[in-house]
C-alpha positions as CSV (number, residue, x, y, z in Angstrom):
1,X,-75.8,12.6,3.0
2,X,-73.9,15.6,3.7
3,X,-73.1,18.4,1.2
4,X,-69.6,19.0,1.3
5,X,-68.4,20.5,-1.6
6,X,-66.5,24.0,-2.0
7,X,-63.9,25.3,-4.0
8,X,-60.9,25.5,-2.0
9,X,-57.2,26.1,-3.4
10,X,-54.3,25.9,-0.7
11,X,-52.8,23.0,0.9
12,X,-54.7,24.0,4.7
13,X,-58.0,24.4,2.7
14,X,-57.3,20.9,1.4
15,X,-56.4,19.9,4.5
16,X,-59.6,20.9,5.9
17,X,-61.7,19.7,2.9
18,X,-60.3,16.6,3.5
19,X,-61.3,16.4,7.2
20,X,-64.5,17.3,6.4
21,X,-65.6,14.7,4.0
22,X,-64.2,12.5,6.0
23,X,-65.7,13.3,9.2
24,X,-68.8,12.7,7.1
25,X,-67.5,9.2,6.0
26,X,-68.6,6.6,4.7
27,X,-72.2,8.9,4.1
28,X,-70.2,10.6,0.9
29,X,-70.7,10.9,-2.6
30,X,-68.3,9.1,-5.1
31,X,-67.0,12.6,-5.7
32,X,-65.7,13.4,-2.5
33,X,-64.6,9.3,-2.4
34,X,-62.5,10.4,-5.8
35,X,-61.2,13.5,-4.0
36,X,-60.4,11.9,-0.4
37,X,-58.5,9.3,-2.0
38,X,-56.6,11.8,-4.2
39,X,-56.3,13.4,-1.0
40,X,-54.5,11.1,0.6
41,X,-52.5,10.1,-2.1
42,X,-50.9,13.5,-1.8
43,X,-51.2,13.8,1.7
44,X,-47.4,14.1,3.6
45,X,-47.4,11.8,6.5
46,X,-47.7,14.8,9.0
47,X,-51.2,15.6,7.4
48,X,-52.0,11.9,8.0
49,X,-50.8,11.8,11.4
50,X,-53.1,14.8,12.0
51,X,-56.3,13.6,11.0
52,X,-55.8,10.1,12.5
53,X,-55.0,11.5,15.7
54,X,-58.1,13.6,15.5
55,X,-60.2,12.2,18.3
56,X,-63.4,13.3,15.9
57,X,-62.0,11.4,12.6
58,X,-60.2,8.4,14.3
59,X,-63.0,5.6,13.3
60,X,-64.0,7.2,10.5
61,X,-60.0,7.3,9.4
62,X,-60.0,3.8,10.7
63,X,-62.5,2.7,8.6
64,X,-61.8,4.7,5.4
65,X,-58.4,3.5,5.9
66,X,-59.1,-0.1,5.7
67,X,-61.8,0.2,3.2
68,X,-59.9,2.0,0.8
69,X,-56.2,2.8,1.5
70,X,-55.2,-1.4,2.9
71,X,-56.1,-2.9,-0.4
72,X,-53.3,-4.3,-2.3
73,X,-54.4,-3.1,-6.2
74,X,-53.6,-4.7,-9.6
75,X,-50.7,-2.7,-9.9
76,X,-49.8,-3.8,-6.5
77,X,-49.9,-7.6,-7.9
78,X,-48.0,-6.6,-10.5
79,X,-44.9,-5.2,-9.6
80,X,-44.7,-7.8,-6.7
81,X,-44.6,-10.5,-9.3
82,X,-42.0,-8.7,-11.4
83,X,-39.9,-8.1,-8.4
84,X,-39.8,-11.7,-7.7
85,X,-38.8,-12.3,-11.7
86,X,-36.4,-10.0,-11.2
87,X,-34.6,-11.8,-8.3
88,X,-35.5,-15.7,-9.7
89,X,-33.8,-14.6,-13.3
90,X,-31.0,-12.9,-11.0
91,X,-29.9,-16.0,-9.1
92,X,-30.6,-18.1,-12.0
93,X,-28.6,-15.6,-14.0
94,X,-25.4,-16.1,-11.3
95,X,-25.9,-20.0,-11.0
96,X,-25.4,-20.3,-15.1
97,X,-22.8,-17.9,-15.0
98,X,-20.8,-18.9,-11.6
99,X,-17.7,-20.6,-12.5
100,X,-18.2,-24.5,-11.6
């Protein structure tokens, strides 16, 4: 395993942080899991594009990316059911309400 933890403040020292555990990926602690996911949480989609199109992190990215980042979660679940709630009690709200 590789020892990757510092103390590191601004957003390019996150930035490289992050490239760094991941480079070592998936031989990290559930630390630096915590923090790469937090990571990219955060992340604006021009940090993303720049480690995936890092030749070095590609698979890793690839991989962390559908171990981890691809997953629909509980939460996930559950605001797709509610959406649909919303739209079944919204056309059964207008077909009880439409003039007949």
């Amino acid at each position: 395993m590789t020892d990757t933890s510092a103390g590191h403040a601004g957003p390019v020292d996150r930035f490289d942080r992050a490239s760094t555990i991941l480079a070592a990926y998936p031989d990290i602690t559930d630390d630096e899991l915590l923090e790469l996911k937090r990571w990219f949480a955060k992340a604006s989609a021009l940090e993303v594009a720049s480690i995936a199109s890092t030749d070095a992190l590609t698979p890793n990215y690839l991989r962390f990316k559908a171990e981890h980042l691809e997953k629909f979660t509980l939460k996930d679940w559950l605001f797709v059911i509610a959406t649909i709630l919303v739209i079944c009690g919204s056309i059964a709200a207008l077909g009880i309400l439409a003039p007949g």
